[in-house]
N, C-alpha and C positions, 0 to 999 in steps of 0.2 A: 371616366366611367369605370366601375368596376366589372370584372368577369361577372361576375352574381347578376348582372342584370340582363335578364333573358331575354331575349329579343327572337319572337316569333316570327316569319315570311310565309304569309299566306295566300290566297285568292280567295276570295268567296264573289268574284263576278267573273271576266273576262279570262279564257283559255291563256295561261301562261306555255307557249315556246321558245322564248329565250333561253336554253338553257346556257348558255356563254357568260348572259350575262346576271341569271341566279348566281351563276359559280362566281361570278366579280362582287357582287351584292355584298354575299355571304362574305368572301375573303376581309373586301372593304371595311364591313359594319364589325367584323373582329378584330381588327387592325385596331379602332378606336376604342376597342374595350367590352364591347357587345360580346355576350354569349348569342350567339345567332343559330341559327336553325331552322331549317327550312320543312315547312308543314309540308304533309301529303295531299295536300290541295296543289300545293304548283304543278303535279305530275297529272292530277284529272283531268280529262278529255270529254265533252259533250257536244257538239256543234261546234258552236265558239263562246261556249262556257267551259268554268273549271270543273266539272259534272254535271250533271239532271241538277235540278231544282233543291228535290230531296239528298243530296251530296252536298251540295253546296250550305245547306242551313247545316246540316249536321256539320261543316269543318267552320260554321260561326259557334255552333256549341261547344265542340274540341274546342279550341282556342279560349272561348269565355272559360271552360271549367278548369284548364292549366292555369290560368291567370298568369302567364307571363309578364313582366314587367313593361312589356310592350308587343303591342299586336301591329306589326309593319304588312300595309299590303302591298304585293308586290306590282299589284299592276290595277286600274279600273276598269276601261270599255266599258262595258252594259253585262246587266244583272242584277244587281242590286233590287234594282225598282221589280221585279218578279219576285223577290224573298218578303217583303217588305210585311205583307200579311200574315205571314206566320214563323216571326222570326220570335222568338221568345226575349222580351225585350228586359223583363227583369233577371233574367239568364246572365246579359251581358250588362246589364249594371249592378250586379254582384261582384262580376268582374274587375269593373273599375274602383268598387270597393274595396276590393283587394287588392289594389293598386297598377291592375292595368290599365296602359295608356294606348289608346288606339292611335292607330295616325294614317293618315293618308290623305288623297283628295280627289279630283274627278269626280270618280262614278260612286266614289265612297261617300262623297255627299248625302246620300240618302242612309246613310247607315249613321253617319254624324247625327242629321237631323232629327234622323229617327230617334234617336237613340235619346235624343234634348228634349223632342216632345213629350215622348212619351215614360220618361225616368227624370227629364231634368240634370242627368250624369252627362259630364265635360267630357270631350276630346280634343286631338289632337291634328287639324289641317297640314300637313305636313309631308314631306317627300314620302317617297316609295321604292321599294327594292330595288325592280329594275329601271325604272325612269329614271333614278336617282342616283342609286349607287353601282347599277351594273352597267352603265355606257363605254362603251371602251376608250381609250385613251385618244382614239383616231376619231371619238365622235365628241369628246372634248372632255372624257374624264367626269370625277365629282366636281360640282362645282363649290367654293372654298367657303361660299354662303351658305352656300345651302347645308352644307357639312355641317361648319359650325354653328351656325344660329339651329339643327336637329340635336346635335349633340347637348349643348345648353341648354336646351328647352326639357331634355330627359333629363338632366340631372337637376331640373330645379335649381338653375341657375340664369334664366333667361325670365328678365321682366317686362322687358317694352324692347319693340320694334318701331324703328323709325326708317320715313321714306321721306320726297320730295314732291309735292306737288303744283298743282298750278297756283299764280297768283289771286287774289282776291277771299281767302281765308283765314289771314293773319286774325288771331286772337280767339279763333273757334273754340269752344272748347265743351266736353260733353261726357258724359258718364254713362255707360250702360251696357245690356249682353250682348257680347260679340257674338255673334252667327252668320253661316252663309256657308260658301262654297263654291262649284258651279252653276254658274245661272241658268242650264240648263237642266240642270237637278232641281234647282230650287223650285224653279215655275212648273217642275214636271209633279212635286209634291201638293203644290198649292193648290185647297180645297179639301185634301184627304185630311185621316186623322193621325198623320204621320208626318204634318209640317207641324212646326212650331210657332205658337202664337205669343209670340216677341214683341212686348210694347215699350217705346222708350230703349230699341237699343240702337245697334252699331252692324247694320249690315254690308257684307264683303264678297264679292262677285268676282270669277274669272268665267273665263271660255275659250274653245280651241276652235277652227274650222267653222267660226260661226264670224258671216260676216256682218259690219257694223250696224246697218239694219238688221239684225234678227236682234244683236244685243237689244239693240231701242226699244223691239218690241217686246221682247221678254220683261224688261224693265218697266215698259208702261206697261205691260199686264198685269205686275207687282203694283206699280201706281192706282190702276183703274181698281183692284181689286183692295183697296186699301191700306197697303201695307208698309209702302214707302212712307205715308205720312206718320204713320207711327213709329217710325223709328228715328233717331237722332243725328244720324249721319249717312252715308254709305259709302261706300271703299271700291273703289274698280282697280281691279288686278286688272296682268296680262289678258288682253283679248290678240290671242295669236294663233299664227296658221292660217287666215282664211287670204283672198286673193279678191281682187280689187276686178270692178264691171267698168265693163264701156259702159253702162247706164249711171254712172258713181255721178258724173258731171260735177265733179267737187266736194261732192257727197263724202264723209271721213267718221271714224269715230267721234273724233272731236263734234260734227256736226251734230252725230245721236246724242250726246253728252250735252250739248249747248239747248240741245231739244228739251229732254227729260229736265232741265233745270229750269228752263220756262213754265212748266206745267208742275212743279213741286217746290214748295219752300225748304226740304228736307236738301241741308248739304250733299252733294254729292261730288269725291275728291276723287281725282286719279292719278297713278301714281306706285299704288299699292304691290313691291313685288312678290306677289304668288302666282301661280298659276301654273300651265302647262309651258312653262319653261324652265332652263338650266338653275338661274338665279332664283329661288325661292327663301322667303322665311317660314318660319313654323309657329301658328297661332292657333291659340287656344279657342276650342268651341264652347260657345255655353259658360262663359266664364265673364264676369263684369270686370268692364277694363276701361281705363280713361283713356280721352283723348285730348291730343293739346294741338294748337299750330301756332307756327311763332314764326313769320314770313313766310315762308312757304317749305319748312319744316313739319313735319308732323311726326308725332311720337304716342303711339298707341302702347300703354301701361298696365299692368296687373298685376293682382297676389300672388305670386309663384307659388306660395304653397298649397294655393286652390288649383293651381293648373293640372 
């Protein structure tokens, strides 16, 4: 990377106090060649937001009218979905016209989505400040993935990502717009006019603390409300952090997954590493990308110079 490529550290949802590991963030993302800098949003205080509501839009305006080469956020929690209605959305696709690259994921899902429905403008799913780059060394460091496949993907050098999933996909293969994020964002958007009406693509799903029953359900709400069948594939990330019932009685992810495939002809592979963990790749939002499977390989493809 080069110095020239700015790289902004913001919040526009949940209260940043880490400050240990801003300062690891920052060090880190310079190290690889980032001009880094960290917005006056990570210092705001509201509740357990980065300001009032009215702070919060204003530091997505700050950031849209710099247009740094990259808008990193440092952290999700909740808030997002509170801006959602009066976030000025051709603001921030100006932005990306001028060649900002937003990135994050979590709670930033709604700001992705939003951002596709209603501009059509690409981002970026991809790590964030302190999840990402400020863990300290005792809590296992950057991870070497997640680094590198963030670093590539800013310089317009990262075209497909590949994972492994289960058997029985051999020879899939499918074209269309990547979209998604948290499934808890996504199903939190569906029905407003701030989700994106995605026909024919490639939807991609994580989650944290939510255990394997709520996935199923989230997903068959996606199902029952039409959406799964319009798309060409679907993607499960990391579903991590949640803890297992004496009610499980064998009961597993895998079991919700074996479910929703009964009730949809739409593939659905797992496999996919994103999510709320250490290992992450960084995928393009809003962006047509191909999919292949060749045994139980998968390699999801795109134009880097549209990402």
């Amino acid at each position: 990377m080069s110095g020239s490529d700015r790289l902004v550290i913001y919040t526009s949802a949940g209260v940043e106090l880490r400050r240990d590991a801003l300062r690891r963030a920052r060090e880190r993302l310079r190290a690889l060649g980032f001009d880094a800098q960290l917005d006056a949003s990570v210092r705001a205080r509201h509740q357990r937001f980065a300001g009032d509501d009215a702070t919060r839009l204003a530091t997505l305006n700050r950031v849209a009218d710099a247009a740094p080469s990259i808008a990193m956020a440092c952290r999700g929690g909740y808030g997002m979905t509170r801006l959602l209605d009066a976030i000025d959305w051709k603001r921030i696709a100006r932005s990306v016209d001028r060649g900002t690259r937003w990135v994050g994921y979590s709670d930033m899902t709604a700001l992705q989505l939003g951002l596709l429905a209603h501009t059509g403008r690409p981002s970026w799913a991809g790590p964030m400040a302190c999840d990402d780059f400020g863990r300290s060394d005792d809590e296992g460091g950057v991870d070497d993935i997640a680094r590198d496949c963030f670093v590539e993907a800013m310089s317009g050098a990262l075209h497909a990502v590949g994972f492994r999933t289960e058997a029985g996909f051999d020879g899939l293969h499918a074209r269309g717009m990547l979209w998604g994020g948290n499934l808890t964002m996504v199903c939190s958007m569906l029905g407003t006019r701030h989700f994106p009406q995605v026909k024919g693509g490639i939807l991609f799903v994580e989650d944290v603390s939510e255990h394997p029953y709520r996935i199923e359900r989230c997903l068959l709400q996606l199902h029952q409300a039409g959406v799964l069948k319009q798309q060409k594939a679907v993607l499960i990330g990391a579903v991590s952090g949640w803890k297992a019932s004496p009610l499980d009685r064998g009961y597993t992810l895998k079991s919700a997954v074996a479910h929703l495939r009964s009730v949809t002809r739409t593939p659905i592979l797992t496999g996919l590493p994103f999510g709320h963990v250490p290992t992450k790749v960084t995928l393009p939002v809003g962006v047509r990308v191909e999919l292949a499977v060749q045994g139980r390989e998968v390699l999801v493809g795109w134009n880097a110079e549209r990402g």
